[in-house]
N, C-alpha and C positions, 0 to 999 in steps of 0.2 A: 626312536629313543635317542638314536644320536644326533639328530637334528636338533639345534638349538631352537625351542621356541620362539617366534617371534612377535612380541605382545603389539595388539592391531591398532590403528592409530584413528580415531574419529577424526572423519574429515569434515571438511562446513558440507554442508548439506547445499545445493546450488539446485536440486530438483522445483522447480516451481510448483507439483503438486503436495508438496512436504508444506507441514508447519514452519519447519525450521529454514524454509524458503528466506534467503536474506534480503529484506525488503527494500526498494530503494527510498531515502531520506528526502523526502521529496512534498514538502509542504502542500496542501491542497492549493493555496492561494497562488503557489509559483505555477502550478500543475494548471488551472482554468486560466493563469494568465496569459500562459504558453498557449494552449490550445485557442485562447480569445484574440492571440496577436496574429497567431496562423492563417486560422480562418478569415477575418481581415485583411491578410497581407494581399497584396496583387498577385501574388502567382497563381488565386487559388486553391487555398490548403496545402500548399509547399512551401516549405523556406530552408535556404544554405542556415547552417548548425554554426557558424562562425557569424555571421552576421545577424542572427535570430541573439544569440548569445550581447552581443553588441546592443543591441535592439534594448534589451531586456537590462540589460547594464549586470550581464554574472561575466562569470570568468567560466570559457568554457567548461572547465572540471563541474563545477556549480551546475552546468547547466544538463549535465551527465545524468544525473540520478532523476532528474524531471521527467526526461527523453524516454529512460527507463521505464518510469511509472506512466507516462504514455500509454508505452509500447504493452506495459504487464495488462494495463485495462482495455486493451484493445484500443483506444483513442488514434492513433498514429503510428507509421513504420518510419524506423530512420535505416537508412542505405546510402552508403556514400558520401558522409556529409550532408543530405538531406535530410529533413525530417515532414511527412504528406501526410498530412489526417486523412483517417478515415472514415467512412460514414457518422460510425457512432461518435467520433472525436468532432465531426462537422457538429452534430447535433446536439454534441455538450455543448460547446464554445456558441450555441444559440439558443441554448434554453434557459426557462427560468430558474431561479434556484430553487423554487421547490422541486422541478422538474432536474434537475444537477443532481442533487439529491438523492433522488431516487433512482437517478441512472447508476450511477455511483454507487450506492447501494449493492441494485444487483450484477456489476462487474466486481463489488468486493468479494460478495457470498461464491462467484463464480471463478475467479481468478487467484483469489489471496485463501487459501486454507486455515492458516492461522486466525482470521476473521471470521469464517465461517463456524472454527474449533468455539470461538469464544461464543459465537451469538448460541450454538447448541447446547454449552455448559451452561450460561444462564434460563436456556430457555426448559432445561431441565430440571434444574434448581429449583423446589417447592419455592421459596424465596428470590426466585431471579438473582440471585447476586452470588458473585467469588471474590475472594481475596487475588487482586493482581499478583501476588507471589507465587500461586498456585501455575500462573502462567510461566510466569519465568523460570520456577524448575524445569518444567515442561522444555521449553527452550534450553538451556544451560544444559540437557544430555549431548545437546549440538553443536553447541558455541560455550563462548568464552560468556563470562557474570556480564560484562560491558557491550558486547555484541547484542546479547540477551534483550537489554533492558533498549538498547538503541530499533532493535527489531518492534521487539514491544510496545514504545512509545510510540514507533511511526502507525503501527495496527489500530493503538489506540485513538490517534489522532485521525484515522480516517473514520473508522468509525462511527464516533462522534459526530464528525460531519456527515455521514452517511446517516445519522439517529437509529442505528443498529444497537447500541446500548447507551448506557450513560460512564463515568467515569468517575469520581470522588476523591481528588488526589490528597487533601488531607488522611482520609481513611484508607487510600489505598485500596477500593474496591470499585469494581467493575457491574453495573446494574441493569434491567429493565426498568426499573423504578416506575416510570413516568411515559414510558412510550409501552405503543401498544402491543403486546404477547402473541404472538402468533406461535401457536404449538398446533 
């Protein structure tokens, strides 16, 4: 009673098997470029992170959150300034896209929670489809309204490329529409 309460402070959530996992911003295109210049390069599936970055024409910073989303899909470990694909990252950076695709896919269902949250809500949904807002409250117990929506867009852009759902940015809604339902 004489202790002054001390009201509890939400922190970001940094657990990778959390929704609220803070995604790296990390475009698909920059992501199979990386792994397509690696696999290429003469070391063998290694390259110095300063000169890969060079290579690639980012500014190191830029070239952080790629490394990241490597590293989240199992693709590559960076240590040291290096960055070494690994098997499954050898084997993006040589498949085809539909075959990218569906690797992608299933390291997003396996790796990203938030991805997985979403393809279960639609795939429960008599209608396959949610209002994107629904997510981002969901998020916003964790983060900040802008953190939210930055998390959110990067989900939804792999995604999409993964054809895990569809998306409708006029409407603001999240679909199976058009791809097939697996329940």
């Amino acid at each position: 009673m004489t202790t002054p309460q001390i009201p509890q402070i939400e922190m970001p959530d940094t657990d990778q098997s959390s929704i609220a996992y803070r995604l790296p911003q990390a475009p698909i295109s920059r992501l199979s470029g990386l792994l397509e210049h690696v696999a290429a390069g003469p070391d063998f599936g290694r390259d110095d992170l300063p000169q890969l970055a060079s290579d690639m024409q980012l500014e190191v910073d830029d070239l952080f959150p790629v490394t990241d989303a490597a590293q989240l899909f199992g693709f590559a470990r960076v240590e040291q300034g290096d960055i070494t694909l690994l098997p499954l990252g050898t084997t993006f950076a040589k498949a085809t896209i539909q075959q990218r695709k569906h690797l992608f896919a299933e390291q997003l269902i396996e790796h990203v929670p938030l991805v997985a949250h979403i393809r279960r809500v639609l795939e429960t949904r008599p209608d396959h489809r949610a209002p994107e807002d629904r997510f981002l409250r969901e998020l916003e117990d964790y983060m900040s309204s802008e953190d939210a929506e930055a998390v959110l867009a990067t989900a939804i852009d792999w995604g999409r490329y993964a054809e895990l759902f569809e998306y409708d940015y006029n409407a603001g809604v999240l679909s199976l529409e058009s791809l097939e339902v697996v329940a």
